[in-house]
C-alpha positions in Angstrom: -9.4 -38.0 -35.0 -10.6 -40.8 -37.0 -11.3 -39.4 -40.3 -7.5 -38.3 -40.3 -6.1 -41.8 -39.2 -8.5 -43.7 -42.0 -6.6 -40.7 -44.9 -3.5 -41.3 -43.1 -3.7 -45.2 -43.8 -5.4 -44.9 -47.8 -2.3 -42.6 -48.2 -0.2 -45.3 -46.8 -1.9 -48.0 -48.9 -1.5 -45.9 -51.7 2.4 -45.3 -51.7 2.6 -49.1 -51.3 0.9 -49.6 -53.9 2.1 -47.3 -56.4 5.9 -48.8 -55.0 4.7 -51.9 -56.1 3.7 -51.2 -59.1 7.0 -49.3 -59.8 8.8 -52.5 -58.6 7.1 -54.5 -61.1 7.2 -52.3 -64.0 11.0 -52.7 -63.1 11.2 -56.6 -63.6 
């Protein structure tokens, strides 16, 4: 289904991003 694999990546995208953002709250 491609619907699910294009949520499965924004989800994806989304966790790296927020990790990011934790990572550089950090420094």
């Amino acid at each position: 289904n491609r619907i699910k694999d294009v949520k499965r990546d924004i989800a994806r995208i989304k966790t790296i991003l927020r990790e990011r953002q934790l990572a550089m709250e950090m420094e």
